[in-house]
N, C-alpha and C positions, 0 to 999 in steps of 0.2 A: 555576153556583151562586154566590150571594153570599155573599163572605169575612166569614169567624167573627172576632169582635173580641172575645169573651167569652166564658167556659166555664165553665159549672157544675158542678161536680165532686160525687158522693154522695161520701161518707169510707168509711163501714166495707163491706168489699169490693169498696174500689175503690181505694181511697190506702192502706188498713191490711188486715189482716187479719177478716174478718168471723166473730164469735163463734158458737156455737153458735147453735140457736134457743133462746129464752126467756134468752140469758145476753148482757152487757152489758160492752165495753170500758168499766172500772169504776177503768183507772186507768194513768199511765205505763207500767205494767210489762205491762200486757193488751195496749196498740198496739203492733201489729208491722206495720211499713212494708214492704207488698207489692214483690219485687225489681222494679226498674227505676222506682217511684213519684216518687221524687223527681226522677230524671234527666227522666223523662217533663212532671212540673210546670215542671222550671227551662227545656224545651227550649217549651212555650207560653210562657213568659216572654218569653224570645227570639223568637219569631217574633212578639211584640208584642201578643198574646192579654190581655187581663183573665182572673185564675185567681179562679175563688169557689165555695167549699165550702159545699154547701148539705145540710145532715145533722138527719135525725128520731134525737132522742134519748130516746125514753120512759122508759127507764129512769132521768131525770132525774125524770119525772112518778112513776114508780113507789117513789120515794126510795132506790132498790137505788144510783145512782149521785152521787157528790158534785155538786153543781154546780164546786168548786174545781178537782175532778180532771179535769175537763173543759176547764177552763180554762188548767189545765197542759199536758194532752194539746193543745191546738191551740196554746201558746204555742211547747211543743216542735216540734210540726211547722211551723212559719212558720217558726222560726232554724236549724232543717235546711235547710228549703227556700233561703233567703236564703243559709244559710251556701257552698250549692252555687249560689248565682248567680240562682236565682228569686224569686219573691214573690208569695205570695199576697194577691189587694185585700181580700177580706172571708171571714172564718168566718159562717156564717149558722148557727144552730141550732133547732131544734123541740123543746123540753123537753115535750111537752104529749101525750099519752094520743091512739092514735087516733079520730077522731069529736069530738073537743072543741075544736078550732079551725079555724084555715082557714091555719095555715101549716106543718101538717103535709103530707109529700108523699103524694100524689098535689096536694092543693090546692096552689094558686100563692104562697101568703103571704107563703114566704121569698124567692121573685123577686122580688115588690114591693116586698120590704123593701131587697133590692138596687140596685133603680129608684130607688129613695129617698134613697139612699144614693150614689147616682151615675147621677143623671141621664140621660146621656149611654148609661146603655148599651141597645143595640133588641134588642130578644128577636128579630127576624128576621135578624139579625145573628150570633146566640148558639147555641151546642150546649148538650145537657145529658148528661154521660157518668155512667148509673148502672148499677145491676146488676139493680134491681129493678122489676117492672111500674108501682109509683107515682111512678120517676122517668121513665121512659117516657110517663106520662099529662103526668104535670107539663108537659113537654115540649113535646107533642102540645095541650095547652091553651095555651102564652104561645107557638108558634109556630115553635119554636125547631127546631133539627136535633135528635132524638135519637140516642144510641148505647147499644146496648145490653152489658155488658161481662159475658159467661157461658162459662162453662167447658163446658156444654150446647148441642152443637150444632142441637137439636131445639129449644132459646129462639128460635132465629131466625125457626122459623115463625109462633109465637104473637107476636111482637111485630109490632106495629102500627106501620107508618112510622117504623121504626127500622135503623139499620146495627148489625151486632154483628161485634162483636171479642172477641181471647182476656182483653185486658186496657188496663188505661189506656196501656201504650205504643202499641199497635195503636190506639188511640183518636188518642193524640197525633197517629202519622203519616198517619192516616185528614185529620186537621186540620190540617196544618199541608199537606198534599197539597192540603187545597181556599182555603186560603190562597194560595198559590203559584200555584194554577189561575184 
């Protein structure tokens, strides 16, 4: 298998805690950083990985959530991140209402905005660790390895050309295994 140089990361349910359905990390005090998240991002730092957080935020579209507070909430996660020795290259976000653009996930948009952004990076090169079937597709369209990250051991069947794990550290060591391989 060819070594991951780049990893896409979902956010909520995968770095934070994922809200209800219909409710929205709406502010500092909602993000709560799933145990082992940070260890997990500063340890692909290390093994030399590109880290990019690529996250559908509707409730941006639906005005339930600040744009500001969102901007807080990933300034805060970078200077954790950094502060414990990692670094995230890019926040990428989707503020846009499903069906109304092309860089909400399942669609590719916010990769390409990535690509754009840094050149150099090859989606055959790349993983994509999400929780949900439209990062899985995302995936499965630029090329990329996905991993699928579920507390449901029955996700494993329904997913499509995906590995699953319990959580982004299992992801990390799943990655940094094929790194090393």
């Amino acid at each position: 298998m060819s070594s991951i140089t780049t990893v896409f990361v979902d956010r909520d349910g995968v770095i934070n805690r994922k809200m209800s359905e219909g409710e929205y990390v709406n502010s500092v005090d909602d993000f709560e950083l799933l145990p082992g998240a940070v260890d997990a991002l500063v340890e692909l730092t290390r093994a030399g990985m590109k880290v990019i957080v690529v996250t559908n935020q509707q409730g941006l579209a639906k005005g339930v959530t600040d744009p500001e507070a969102v901007e807080q909430i990933h300034s805060g996660l970078r200077a954790t991140v950094e502060s414990a020795g990692g670094k995230i290259d890019q926040i990428l976000v989707c503020p846009h209402l499903a069906g109304s653009c092309q860089c909400r996930k399942p669609a590719v948009g916010l990769f390409e905005q990535a690509l754009e952004f840094d050149p150099q990076i090859e989606y055959k090169h790349s993983a994509v660790v999400g929780d949900s079937s439209s990062d899985i597709e995302a995936a499965n369209q630029i090329g990329a390895l996905a991993i699928l990250v579920t507390d449901r051991p029955e996700a494993s069947t329904n997913a499509v050309n995906a590995a699953t794990v319990a959580g982004l550290t299992e992801a990390v060591a799943l990655l940094t295994g094929i790194r090393r391989g």
